[in-house]
N, C-alpha and C positions, 0 to 999 in steps of 0.2 A: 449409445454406450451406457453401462450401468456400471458400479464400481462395485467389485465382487467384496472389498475387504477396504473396509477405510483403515486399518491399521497403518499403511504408504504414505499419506496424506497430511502434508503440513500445511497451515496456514497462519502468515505470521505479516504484522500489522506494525511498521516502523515507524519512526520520523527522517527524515532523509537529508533535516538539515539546510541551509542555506547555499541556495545554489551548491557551487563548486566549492564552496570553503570548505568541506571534511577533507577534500583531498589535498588542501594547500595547506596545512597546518595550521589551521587558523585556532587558537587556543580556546574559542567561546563551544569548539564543536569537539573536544579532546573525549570528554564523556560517550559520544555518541560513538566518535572513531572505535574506540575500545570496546563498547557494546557489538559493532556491525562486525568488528573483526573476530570476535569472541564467538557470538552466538552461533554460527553454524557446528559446533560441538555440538550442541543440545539436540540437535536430532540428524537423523538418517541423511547423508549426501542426495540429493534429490538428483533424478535422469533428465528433465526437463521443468521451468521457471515460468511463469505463467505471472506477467505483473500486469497490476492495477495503479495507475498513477495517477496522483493529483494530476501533473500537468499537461494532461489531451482529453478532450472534451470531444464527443462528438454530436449530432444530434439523438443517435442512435448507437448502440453499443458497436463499438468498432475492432478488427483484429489484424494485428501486423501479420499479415501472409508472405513477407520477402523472407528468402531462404538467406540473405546477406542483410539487415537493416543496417543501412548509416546512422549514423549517431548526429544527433540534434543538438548544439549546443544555443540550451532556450535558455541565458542568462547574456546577462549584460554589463560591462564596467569592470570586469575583472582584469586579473593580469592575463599578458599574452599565455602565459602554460596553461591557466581554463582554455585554451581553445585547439589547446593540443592534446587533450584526454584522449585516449585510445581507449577500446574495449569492444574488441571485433567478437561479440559472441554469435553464434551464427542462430537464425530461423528456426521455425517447425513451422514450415507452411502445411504438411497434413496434419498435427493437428489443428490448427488455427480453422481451417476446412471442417474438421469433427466437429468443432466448440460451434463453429457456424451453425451447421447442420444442425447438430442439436439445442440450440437456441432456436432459430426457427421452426423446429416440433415443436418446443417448447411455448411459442406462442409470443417468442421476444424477436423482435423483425430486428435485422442485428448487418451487419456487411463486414466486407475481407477487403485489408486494403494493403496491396504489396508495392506502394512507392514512400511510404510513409517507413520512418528509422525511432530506433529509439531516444529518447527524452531523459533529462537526466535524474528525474525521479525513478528511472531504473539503471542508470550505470554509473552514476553515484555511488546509490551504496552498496549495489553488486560488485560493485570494484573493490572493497573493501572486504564483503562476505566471501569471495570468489572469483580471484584479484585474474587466475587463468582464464576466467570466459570462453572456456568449452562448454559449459551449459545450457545447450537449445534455448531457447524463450521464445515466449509469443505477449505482448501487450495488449492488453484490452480498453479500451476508452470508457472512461466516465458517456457519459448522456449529460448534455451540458440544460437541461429542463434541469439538473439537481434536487428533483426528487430522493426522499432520504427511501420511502417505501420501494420505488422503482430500484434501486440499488441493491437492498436488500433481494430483493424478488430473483433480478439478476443472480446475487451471488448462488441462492438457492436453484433456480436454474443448472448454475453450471456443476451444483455439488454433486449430481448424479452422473456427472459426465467425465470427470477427474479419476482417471486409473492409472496404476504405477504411481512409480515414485518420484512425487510432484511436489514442488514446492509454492504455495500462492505465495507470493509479496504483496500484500497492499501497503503501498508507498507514497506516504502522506505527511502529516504533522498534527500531534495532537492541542497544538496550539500554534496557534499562527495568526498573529497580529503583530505587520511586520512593522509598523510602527515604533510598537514599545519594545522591539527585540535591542538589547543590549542595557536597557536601564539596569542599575544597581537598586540591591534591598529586594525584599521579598513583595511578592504580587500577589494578593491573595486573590485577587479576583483570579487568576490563574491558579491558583491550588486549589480553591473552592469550587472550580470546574473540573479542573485535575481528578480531586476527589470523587465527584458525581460522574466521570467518566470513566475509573477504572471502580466503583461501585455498580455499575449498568455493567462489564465487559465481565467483572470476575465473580462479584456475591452469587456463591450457589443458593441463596435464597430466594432469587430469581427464578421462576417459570420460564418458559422459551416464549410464550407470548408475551410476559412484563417487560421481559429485557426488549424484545422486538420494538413494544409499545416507545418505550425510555429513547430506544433510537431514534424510531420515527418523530419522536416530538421532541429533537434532542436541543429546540430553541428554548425552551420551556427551564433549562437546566441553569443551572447560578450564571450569569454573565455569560452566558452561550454570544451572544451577538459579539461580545468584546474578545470574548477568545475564537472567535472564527467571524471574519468582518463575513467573510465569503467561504464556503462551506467546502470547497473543492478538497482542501487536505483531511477533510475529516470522511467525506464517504468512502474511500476505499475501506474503511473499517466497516462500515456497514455491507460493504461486497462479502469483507472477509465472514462477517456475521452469517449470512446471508447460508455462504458454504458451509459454515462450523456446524449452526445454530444452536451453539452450545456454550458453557461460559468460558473463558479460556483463563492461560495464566498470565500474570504481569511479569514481563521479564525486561524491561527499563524503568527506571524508578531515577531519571537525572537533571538536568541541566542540561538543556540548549541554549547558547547565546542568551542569559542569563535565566530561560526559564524554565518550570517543569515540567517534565518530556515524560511521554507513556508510549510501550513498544507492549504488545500482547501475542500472543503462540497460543499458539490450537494444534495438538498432535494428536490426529483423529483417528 
């Protein structure tokens, strides 16, 4: 598949928040509710949903091929209504099959995997953007090697393969050390990586190879280890990179569970 017109093509890079708490009212996640319900204004109703989440790893890129996936509830300690979310949004096992196929020309050994349901890094905050869940999806797995270069590779891979009007989600967290989530006062070690990460995603001073660079060595960045112990919510942004390969815009600028949060959109 080749995509005749990237004009169709969204790809948009969230935070998704703590577990189940945006949907419970939980007030530390009030900014983000309002961001995830807001934003699908900002572009075209997308035909099919194509997400990227932090939380499924596999060794090899993976793709929900069930035309029904179940819903995963991968959180723990909450109240009973976490475990009553609903969000029956149905499959695209052919394309799930295309993205196969074409990853494999591609030269990325990749598998389809139709017993596997969705996670709540995707109906979280699709509940929220697109509360009906009439919108096909297909999920694609991290590679738990978390390699930053392999990710990107990936997202380039599948950017030739993306036609119609498609929405990526990479659905992650641009800070995530769940440690210090809730402390009072300002963190600068979080806004000082804040900073060097929506300056690597957005400064059109950037080449397509600096920013690429900036990702791939993205340990190297202020406190990188401390704002991501463990890297899993930050690569979907580099899938999304990967498809863009272009700088995008910042369209969250807040507060999660007291810190700050970066959400980027690529309308290509």
């Amino acid at each position: 598949m080749t995509r005749k017109s990237k004009s169709d093509l969204t790809v948009l890079y969230i935070p998704h928040g703590g577990g189940p708490l945006p949907l419970l009212g939980h007030p530390g996640h009030r900014e983000l509710v309002d961001f995830l319900t807001a934003i699908p204004g900002q572009f075209e109703r997308p035909e099919v949903i194509v997400v990227i989440s932090a939380h499924w790893e596999q060794s090899i890129p993976t793709l929900t091929a069930n035309a029904s996936p179940p819903l995963i509830y991968d959180y723990y300690g909450f109240a009973p209504e976490a475990y009553e979310i609903e969000y029956p949004a149905p499959g695209y096992p052919q394309l799930a099959k295309e993205l196969y196929t074409g990853l494999e020309a591609a030269g990325i050994h990749s598998q389809l995997e139709d017993r596997w349901g969705f996670d709540h890094g995707m109906y979280i905050p699709l509940k929220l953007m697109y509360p009906e869940a009439r919108i096909p999806c297909v999920q694609i797995s991290l590679m738990n090697g978390l390699d930053p270069l392999a990710h990107i590779s990936l997202g380039q891979a599948l950017s030739g393969m993306l036609t119609g009007k498609i929405l990526v989600l990479g659905s992650g967290f641009s800070f995530h050390n769940m440690k210090t989530f809730g402390e009072t006062g300002t963190d600068l070690k979080n806004v000082e990586f804040d900073q060097w990460l929506s300056e690597t995603i957005t400064d059109t001073g950037l080449t397509a190879s600096e920013r690429a660079d900036r990702l791939v060595r993205w340990e190297e960045a202020p406190h990188a280890r401390y704002c991501h112990p463990t890297e899993e919510h930050l690569l979907p942004l580099h899938v999304c990179y990967g498809i863009a390969g272009e700088q995008a815009q910042r369209v969250f600028d807040g507060h999660i569970l007291g810190k700050k949060s970066a959400a980027f959109l690529w309308k290509i």
